[in-house]
N, C-alpha and C positions, 0 to 999 in steps of 0.2 A: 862850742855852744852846749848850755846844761839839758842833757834828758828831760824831757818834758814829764811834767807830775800830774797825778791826775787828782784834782779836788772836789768836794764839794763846798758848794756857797748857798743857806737860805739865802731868798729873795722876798719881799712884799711892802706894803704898807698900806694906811688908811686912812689916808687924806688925797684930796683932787680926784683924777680921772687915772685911777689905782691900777687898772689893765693898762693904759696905754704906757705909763708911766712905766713898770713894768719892761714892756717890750720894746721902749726906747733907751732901757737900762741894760737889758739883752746885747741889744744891736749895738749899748757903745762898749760890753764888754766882750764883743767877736772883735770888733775893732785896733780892742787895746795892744800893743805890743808883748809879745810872752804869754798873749791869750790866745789857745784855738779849742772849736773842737764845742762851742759853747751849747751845750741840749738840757731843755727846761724840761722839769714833770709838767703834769698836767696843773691849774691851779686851783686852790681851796680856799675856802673862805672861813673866815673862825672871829668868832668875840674876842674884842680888844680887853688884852692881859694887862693889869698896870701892878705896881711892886704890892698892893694891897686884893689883889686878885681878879676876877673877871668882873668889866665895867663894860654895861650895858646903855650907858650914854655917850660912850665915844661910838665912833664909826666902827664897823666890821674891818676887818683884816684880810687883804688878799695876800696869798704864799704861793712859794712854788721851791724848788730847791734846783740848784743847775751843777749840772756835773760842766766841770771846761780840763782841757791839758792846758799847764803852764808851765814856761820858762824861770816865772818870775819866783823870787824866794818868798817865802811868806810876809815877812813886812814890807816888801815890795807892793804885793797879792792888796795887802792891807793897803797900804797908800794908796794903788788906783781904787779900790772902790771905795774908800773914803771921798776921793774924785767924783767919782760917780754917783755919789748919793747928792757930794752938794750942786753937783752941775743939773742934779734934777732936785731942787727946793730943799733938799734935808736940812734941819736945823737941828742944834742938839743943846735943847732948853733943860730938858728934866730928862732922866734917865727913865727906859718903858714908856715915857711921854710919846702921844700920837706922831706921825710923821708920813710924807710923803714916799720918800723910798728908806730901808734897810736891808742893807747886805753885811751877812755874816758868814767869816770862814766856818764851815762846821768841819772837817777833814781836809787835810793837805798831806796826801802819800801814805805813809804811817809815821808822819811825822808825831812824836809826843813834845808837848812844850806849853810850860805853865809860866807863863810875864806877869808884868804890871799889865802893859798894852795887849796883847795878844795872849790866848789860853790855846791847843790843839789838841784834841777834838774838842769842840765850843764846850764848855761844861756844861750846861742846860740843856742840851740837843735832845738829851734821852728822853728828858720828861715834856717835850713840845708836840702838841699833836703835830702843828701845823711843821713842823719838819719832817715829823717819822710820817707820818701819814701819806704826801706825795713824793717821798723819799722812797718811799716801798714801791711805788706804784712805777714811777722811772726805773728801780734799780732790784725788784723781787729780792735779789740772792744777797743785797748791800748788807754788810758790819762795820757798827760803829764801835772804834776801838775802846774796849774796855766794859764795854756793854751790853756786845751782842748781836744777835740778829735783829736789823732795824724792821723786817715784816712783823716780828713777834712783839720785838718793842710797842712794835704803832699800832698792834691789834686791839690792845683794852682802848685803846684814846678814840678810836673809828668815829662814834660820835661826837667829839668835840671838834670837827670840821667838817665842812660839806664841799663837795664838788660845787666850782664856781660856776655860775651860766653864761 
């Protein structure tokens, strides 16, 4: 059996009942096979980002980022949560389009790898409040590769998310 790899995955979204959704997305991915180990930061809330900048007429965004061990290879990793996003209402109409859940590898091991399908470490991770932000907060001493320290990273963006209530 393969060494278990330890990754990170953002989590959120901002459509329906965004918490529970959330932590019914948790519990199917402690579940899943090749997954253990699954611990959330805490979560934040942030203005919905669209590919033309921050839009203040969709809903708010809830995040979190979860560290899990897995078995699984990364487009495996990819396969179930693409599972997991549709088995809780994900649709994928517009790209940055609103949506129920989103889950993104942002780190798998020190894996480096740039696809069509899949990039490692997500490319956009660095400049996300809502990753670096509760990414620090689960992991203080985390680096993301190629970037840095993710507490220093996520220190200028502070205010672009807030602790969720």
């Amino acid at each position: 059996m393969a060494e278990p790899v330890r990754a990170i995955l953002a989590i959120g979204g901002n459509l329906g009942k965004r918490r529970k959704t959330i932590r019914s997305a948790l519990k199917a991915l402690a579940v899943t096979p090749g997954i253990k180990k699954v611990i959330c930061s805490p979560l934040v809330e942030s203005s919905a980002v669209t590919a033309d900048g921050v839009d203040e007429t969709k809903p708010n965004y809830l995040n979190g980022v979860v560290q899990i061990q897995t078995t699984l290879k990364p487009k495996e990793l990819l396969e179930e949560i693409r599972r997991i996003e549709t088995e809780h209402g994900r649709v994928r109409l517009e790209r940055w389009g609103s949506r129920t859940l989103d889950i993104d590898i942002i780190t798998y091991g020190d894996v480096l790898k740039a696809g069509k399908e899949l990039t490692i470490p997500h490319p956009r991770a660095f400049e996300r409040a809502f990753v670096l932000v509760p990414w620090a907060m689960l992991e203080p001493d985390a680096v993301l590769p190629g970037h840095g320290s993710v507490k220093e990273l996520a220190a200028p963006m502070q205010s672009e998310v807030w602790l969720a209530k």
